[in-house]
C-alpha positions as CSV (number, residue, x, y, z in Angstrom):
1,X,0.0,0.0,0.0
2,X,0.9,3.9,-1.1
3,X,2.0,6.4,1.8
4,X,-0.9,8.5,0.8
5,X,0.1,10.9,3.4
6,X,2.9,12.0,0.9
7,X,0.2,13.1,-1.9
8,X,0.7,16.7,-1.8
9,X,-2.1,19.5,-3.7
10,X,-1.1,20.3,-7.0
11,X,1.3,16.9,-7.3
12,X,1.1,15.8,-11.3
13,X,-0.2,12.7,-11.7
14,X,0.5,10.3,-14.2
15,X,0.2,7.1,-15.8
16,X,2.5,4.1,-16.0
17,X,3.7,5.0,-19.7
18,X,4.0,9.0,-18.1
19,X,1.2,10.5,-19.7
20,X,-0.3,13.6,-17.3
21,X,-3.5,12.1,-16.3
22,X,-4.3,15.2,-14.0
23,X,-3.0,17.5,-10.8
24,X,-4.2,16.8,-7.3
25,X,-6.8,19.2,-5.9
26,X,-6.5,17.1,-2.4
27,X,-7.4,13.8,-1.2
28,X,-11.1,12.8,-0.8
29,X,-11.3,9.4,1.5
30,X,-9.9,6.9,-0.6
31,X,-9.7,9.0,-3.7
32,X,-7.5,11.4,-5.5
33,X,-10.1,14.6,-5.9
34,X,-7.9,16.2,-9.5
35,X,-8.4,19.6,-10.0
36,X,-10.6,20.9,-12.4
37,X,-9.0,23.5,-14.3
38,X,-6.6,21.1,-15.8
39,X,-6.3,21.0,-19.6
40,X,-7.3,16.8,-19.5
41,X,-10.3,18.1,-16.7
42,X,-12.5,19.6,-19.2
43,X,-14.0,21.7,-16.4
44,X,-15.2,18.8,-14.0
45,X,-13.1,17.5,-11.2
46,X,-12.3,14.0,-11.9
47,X,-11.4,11.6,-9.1
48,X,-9.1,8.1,-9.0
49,X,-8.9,5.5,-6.2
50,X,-5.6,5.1,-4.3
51,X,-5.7,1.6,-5.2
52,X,-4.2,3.2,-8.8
53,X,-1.1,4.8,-7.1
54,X,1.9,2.9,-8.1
55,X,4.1,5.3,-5.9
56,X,4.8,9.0,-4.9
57,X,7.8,9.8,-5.9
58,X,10.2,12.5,-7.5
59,X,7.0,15.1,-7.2
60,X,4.8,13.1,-8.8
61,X,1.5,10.6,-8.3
62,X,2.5,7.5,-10.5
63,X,-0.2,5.3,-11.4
64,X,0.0,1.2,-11.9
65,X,-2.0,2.3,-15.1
66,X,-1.5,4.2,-18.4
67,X,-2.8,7.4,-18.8
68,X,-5.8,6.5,-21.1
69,X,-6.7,3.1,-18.7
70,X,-7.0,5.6,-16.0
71,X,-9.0,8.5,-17.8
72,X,-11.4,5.2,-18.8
73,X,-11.7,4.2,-14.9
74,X,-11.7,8.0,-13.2
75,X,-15.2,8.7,-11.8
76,X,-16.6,12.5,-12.1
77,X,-18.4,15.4,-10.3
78,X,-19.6,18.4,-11.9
């Protein structure tokens, strides 16, 4: 399991092959809360589970998932 406690707001996150998948607005529970005004957000905060998070590490959320896998998974909220 991830240290989630080292997730910090406005940490990059991206996907296995290093696509940006998104930019932490803060953690919600058991889920990344992404900010909406990022280019991928389309206006809508998009949210990932922690079980996604490969590691945090040099700045960044890295996922056990590509960029597009998780952009199919990630669950929304106008």
């Amino acid at each position: 399991m991830v240290d989630t406690s080292k997730i910090r707001e406005h940490m990059p996150v991206v996907g296995s092959d290093d696509g940006h998948v998104g930019t932490v607005d803060h953690l919600d529970g058991q889920r990344i809360k992404l900010t909406r005004t990022d280019p991928e957000a389309e206006g809508r905060h998009h949210f990932l589970h922690v079980d996604s998070i490969d590691a945090v590490e040099d700045g960044k959320v890295k996922l056990n998932r590509t960029c597009a896998q998780a952009k199919d998974e990630w669950g929304t909220a106008e």
